[in-house]
C-alpha positions as CSV (number, residue, x, y, z in Angstrom):
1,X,-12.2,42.0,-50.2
2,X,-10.0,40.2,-47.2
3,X,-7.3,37.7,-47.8
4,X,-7.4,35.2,-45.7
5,X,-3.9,34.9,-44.3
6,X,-2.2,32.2,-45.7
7,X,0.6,31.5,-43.1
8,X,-2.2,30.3,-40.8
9,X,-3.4,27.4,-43.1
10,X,-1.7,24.2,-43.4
11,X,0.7,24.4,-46.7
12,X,-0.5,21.4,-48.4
13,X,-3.9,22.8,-47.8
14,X,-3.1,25.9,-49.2
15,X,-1.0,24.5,-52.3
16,X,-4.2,22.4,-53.0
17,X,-6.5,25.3,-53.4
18,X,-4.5,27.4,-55.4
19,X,-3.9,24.4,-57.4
20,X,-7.4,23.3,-57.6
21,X,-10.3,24.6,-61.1
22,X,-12.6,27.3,-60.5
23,X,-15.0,24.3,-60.3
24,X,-13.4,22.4,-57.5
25,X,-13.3,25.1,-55.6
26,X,-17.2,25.7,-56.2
27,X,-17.5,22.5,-54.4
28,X,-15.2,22.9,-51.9
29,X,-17.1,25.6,-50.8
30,X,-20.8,24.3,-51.4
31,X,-18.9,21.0,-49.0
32,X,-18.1,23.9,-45.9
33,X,-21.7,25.3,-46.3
34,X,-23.1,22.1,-46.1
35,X,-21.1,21.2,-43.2
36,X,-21.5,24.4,-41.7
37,X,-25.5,23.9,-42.2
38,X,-25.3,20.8,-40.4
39,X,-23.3,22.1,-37.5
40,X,-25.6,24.9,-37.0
41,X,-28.6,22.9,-37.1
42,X,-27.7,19.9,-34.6
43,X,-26.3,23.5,-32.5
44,X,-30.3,23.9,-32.7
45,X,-31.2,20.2,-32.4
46,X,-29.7,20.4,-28.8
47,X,-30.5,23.8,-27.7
48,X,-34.1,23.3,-28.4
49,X,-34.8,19.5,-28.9
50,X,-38.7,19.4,-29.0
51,X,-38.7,22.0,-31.9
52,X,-40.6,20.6,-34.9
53,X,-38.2,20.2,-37.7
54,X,-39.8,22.5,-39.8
55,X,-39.8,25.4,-37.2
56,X,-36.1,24.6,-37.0
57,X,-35.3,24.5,-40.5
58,X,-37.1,27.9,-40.8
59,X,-34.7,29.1,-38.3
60,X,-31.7,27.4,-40.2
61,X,-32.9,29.5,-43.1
62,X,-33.0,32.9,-41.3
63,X,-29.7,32.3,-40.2
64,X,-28.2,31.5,-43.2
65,X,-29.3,34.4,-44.9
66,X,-28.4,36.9,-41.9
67,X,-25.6,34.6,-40.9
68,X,-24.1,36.6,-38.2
69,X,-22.5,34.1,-36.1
């Protein structure tokens, strides 16, 4: 497994996760997927705007599962 390299993130940042319950860092992370779901999708949104919304979320999907970039 790869540590991320702490001298890169901000100190308070990093003093509040290793500070934080298992449990709020569960939903720190479930807060970046969410965000990153959302960035990905209005990524889609603009690249393709007449896609139906169900062809893109089947595409969000896919992505998420192979999520390669």
């Amino acid at each position: 497994m790869n540590r991320v390299d702490t001298e890169t993130i901000e100190p308070r940042m990093r003093d509040l996760y290793r500070n934080a319950t298992p449990t709020q860092k569960l939903m720190i992370v479930a807060r970046l997927n969410s965000t990153l779901i959302d960035l990905k999708d209005a990524k889609l949104q603009a690249q393709f705007p007449a896609m139906p919304e169900k062809e893109r979320r089947v595409l969000l999907r896919r992505w998420w599962f192979g999520a390669r970039d």
